[in-house]
PyMOL commands that place a pseudoatom at each C-alpha (Angstrom):
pseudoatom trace, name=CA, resn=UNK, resi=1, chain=A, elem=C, hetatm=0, pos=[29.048, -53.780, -23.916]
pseudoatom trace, name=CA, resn=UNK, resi=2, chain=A, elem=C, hetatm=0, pos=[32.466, -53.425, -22.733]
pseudoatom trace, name=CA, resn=UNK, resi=3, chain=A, elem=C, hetatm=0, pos=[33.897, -54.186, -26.163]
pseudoatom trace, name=CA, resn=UNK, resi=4, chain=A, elem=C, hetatm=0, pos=[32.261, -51.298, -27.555]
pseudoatom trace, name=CA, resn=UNK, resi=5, chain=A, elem=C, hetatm=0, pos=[33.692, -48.489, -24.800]
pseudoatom trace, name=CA, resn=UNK, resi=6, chain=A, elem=C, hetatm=0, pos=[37.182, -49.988, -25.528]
pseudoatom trace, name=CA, resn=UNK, resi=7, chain=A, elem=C, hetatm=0, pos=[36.865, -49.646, -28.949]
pseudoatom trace, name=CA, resn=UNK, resi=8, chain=A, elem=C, hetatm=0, pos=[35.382, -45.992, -28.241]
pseudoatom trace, name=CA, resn=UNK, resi=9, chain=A, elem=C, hetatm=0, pos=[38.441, -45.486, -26.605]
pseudoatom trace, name=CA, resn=UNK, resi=10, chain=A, elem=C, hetatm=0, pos=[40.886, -46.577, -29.256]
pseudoatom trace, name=CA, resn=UNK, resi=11, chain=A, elem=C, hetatm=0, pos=[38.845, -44.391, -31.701]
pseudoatom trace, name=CA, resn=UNK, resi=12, chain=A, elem=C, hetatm=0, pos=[39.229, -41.455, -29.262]
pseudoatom trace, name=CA, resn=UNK, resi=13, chain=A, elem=C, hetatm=0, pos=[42.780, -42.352, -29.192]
pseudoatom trace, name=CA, resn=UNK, resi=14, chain=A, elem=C, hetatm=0, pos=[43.415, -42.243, -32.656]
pseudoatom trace, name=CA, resn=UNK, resi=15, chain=A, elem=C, hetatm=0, pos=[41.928, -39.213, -33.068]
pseudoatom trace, name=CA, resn=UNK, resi=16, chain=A, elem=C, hetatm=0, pos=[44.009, -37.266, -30.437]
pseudoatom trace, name=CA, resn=UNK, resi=17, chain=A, elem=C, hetatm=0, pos=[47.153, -38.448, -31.439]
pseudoatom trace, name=CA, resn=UNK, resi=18, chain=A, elem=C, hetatm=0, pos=[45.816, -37.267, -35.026]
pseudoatom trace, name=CA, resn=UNK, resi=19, chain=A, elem=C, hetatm=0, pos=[44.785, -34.000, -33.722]
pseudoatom trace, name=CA, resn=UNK, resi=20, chain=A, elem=C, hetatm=0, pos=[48.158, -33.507, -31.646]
pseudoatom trace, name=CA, resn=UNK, resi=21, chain=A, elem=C, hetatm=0, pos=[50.085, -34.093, -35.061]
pseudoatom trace, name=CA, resn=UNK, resi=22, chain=A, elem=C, hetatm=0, pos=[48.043, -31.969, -37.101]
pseudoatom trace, name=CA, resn=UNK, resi=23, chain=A, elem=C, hetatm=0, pos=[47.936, -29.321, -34.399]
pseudoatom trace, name=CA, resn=UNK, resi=24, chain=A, elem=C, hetatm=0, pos=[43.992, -28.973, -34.991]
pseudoatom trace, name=CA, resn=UNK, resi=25, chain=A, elem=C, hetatm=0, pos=[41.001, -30.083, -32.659]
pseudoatom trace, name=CA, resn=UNK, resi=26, chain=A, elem=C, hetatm=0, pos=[37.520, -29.864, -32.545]
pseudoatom trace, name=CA, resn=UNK, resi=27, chain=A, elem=C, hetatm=0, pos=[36.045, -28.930, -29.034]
pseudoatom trace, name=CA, resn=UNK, resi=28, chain=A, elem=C, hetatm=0, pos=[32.560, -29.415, -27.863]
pseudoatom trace, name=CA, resn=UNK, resi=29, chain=A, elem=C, hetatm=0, pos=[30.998, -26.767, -25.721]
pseudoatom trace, name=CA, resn=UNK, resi=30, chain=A, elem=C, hetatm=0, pos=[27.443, -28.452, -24.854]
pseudoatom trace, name=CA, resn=UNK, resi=31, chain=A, elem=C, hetatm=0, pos=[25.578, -28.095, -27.977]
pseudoatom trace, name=CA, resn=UNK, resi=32, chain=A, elem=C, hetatm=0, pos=[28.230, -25.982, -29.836]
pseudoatom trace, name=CA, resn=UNK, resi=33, chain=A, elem=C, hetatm=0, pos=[31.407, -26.858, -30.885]
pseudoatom trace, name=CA, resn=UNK, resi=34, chain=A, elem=C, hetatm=0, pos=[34.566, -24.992, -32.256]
pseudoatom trace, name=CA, resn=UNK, resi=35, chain=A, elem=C, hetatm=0, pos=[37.716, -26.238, -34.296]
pseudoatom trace, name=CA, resn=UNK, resi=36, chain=A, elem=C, hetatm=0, pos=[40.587, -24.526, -31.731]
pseudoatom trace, name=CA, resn=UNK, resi=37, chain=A, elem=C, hetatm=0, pos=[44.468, -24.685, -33.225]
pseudoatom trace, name=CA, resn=UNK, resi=38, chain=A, elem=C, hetatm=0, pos=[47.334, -24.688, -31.723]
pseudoatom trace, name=CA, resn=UNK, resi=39, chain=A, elem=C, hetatm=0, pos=[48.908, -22.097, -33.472]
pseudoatom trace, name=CA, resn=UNK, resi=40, chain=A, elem=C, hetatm=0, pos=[46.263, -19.619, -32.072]
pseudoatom trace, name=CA, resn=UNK, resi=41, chain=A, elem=C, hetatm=0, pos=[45.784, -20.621, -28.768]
pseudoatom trace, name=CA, resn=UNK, resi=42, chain=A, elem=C, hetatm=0, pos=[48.066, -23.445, -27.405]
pseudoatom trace, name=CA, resn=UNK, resi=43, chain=A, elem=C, hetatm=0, pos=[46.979, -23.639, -23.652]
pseudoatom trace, name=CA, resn=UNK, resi=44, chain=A, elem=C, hetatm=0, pos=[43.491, -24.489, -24.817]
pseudoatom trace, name=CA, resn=UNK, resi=45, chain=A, elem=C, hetatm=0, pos=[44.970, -26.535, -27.521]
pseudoatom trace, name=CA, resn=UNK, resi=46, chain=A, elem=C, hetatm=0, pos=[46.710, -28.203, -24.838]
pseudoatom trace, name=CA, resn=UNK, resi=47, chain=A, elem=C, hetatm=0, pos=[43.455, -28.618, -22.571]
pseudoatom trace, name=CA, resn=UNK, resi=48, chain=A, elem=C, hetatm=0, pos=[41.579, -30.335, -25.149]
pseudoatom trace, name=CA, resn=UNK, resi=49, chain=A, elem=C, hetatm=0, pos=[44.157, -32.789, -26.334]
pseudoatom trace, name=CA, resn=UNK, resi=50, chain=A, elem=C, hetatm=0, pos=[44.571, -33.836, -22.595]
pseudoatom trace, name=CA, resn=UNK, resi=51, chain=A, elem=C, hetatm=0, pos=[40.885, -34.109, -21.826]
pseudoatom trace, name=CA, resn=UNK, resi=52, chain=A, elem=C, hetatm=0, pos=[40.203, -36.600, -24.593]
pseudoatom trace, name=CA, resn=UNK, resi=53, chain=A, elem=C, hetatm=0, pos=[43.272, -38.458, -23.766]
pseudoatom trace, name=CA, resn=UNK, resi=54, chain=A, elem=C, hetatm=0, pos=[42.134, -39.140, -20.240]
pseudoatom trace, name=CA, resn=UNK, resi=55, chain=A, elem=C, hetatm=0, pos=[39.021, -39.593, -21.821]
pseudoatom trace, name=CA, resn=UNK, resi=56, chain=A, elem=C, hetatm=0, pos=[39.826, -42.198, -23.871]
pseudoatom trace, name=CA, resn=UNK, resi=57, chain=A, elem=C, hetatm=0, pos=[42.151, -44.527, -21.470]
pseudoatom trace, name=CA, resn=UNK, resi=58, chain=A, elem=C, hetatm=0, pos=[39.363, -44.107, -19.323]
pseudoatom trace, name=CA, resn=UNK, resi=59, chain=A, elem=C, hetatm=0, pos=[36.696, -45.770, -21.656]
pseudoatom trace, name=CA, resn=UNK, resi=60, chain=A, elem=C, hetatm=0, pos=[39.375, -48.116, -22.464]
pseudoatom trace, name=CA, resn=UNK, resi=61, chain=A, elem=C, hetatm=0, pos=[40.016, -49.448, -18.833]
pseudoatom trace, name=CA, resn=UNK, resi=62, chain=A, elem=C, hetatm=0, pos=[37.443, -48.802, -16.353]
pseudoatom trace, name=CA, resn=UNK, resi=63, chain=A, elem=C, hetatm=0, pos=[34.477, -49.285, -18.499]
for i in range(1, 63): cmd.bond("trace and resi %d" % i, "trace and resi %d" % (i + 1))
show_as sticks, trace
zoom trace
């Protein structure tokens, strides 16, 4: 099982660093979701990009 969160967090991973570059990032909101850019609102931009980062190193190490 702990394969599978690491490689959970490598996908997560990619997918920020993607997201950072492109400057485009789909938040979820419990059920909802919204595609947020930076261009339009960087602080949240921001937000997002550094929750899934410290989401992903934490699937990739403590799990």
């Amino acid at each position: 099982m702990s394969i599978l969160f690491k490689l959970l967090g490598a996908a997560l991973a990619i997918y920020t660093i993607h997201s950072f570059l492109r400057g485009e990032v789909y938040a979820r909101s419990f059920a909802l979701g919204k595609r947020v850019f930076r261009k339009d609102d960087p602080n949240y931009f921001l937000t997002v990009i550094a929750v899934y980062a410290v989401l992903s190193v934490v699937l990739m190490t403590l799990f």
